[in-house]
N, C-alpha and C positions, 0 to 999 in steps of 0.2 A: 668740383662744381656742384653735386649735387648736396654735399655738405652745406650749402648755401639756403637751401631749403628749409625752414624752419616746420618740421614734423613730421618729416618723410621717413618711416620707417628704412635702418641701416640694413637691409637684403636687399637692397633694391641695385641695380646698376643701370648704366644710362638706358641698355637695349632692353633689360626685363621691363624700367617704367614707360621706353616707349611700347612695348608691347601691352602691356597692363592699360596702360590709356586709350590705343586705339582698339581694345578687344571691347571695353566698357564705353564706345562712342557708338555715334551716327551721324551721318551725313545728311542735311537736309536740304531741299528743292533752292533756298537762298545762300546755299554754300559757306553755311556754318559747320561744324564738325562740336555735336552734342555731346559733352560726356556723361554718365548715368555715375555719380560717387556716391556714398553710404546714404544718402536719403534719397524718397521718390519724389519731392517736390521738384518740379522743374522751374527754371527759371531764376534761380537761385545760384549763389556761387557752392559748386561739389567742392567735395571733402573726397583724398583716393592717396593709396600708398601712405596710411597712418594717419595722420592729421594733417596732411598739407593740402592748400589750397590746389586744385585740378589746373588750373591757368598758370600758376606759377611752377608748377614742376611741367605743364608742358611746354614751358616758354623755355625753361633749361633744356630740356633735350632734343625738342625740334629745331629750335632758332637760334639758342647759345647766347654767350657774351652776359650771362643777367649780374646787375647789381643788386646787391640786397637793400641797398639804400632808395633803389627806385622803385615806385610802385608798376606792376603789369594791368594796360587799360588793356579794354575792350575795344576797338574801331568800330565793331558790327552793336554794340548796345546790351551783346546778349551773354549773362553774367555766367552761363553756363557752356560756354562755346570756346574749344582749345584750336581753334584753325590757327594752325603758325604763323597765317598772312593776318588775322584778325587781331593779333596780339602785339604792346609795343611796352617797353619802358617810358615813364614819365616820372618829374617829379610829383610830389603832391598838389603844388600850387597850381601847377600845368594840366594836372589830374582835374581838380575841380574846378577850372574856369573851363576843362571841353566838355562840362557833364551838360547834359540838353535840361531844361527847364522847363516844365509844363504850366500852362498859362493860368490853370486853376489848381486848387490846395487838391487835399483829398476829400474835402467836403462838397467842391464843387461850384463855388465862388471864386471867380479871378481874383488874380495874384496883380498886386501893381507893383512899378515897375521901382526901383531903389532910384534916385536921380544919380547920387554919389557913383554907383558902379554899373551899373546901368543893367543889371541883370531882377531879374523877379527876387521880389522881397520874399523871405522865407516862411511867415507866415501870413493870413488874410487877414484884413483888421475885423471883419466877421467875424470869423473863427475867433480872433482872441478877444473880441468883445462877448459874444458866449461865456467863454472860458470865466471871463473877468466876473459877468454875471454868475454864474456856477459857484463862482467862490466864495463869492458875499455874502452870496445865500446861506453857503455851508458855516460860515463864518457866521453870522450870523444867527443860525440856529445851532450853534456850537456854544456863544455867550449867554442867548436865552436859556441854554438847557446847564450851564455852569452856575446864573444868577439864580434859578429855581431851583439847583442844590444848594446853594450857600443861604438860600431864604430870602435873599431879594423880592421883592414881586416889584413887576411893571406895572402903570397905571394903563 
């Protein structure tokens, strides 16, 4: 089973990486179980036991049964979090229609709604009206500055 694992250093056996993982965890007040893997950003998906994912080697040896063909979600949201109860097999397609969807981009402008699937469109049309603008620009003072090497001049 834990051959299944894709980067899990082979020292490992099932009780050393359950041990490994709960020495490098914490428990917190909403009854997550934090693990700490090779970097300090939190919040993020850990890296522990070589290069494997923190969630997918603890979904092998706390809960069992994993396929490598299914992805390991999150129920609690939090991409760093190995609680055995917080963790489930999905497929992918099932994976991204339970992902929650924030009403605004990252810039801050609501997101409307797609009619087709009825989930928030992925980008703002703000945003990629910017963007659009951004380009022209560059575009733009990209052929200017090509036409006044070739000797063109504009009137």
């Amino acid at each position: 089973m834990l051959a299944d694992i894709k980067g899990l250093s082979k020292n490992f056996t099932a009780e050393t990486l359950r041990m490994h993982l709960l020495e490098r965890s914490e428990r917190r007040p909403d009854g997550c179980l934090l693990v700490r893997g090779y970097g300090s950003q939190r919040g993020v998906y850990q890296k522990v036991g070589g290069r494997a994912w923190a969630h997918i080697a603890a979904f092998v040896v706390f809960v069992g049964g994993y396929d490598p063909d299914l992805e390991v979600d999150h129920t609690c949201q939090a991409k760093d979090c190995i609680e055995p109860t917080h963790l489930r097999q999905l497929t992918h397609a099932e994976n991204c229609r339970s992902r929650v969807q924030r009403p605004q981009c990252g810039n801050g402008h609501d997101r409307e709604v797609d009619e087709s699937t009825g989930r928030y469109r992925r980008g703002c049309r703000a945003c990629n009206r910017d963007a659009q603008r951004r380009w022209r620009e560059r575009r733009a003072a990209e052929v200017a500055q090509a036409r006044g090497a070739a000797g063109w001049f504009t009137a």
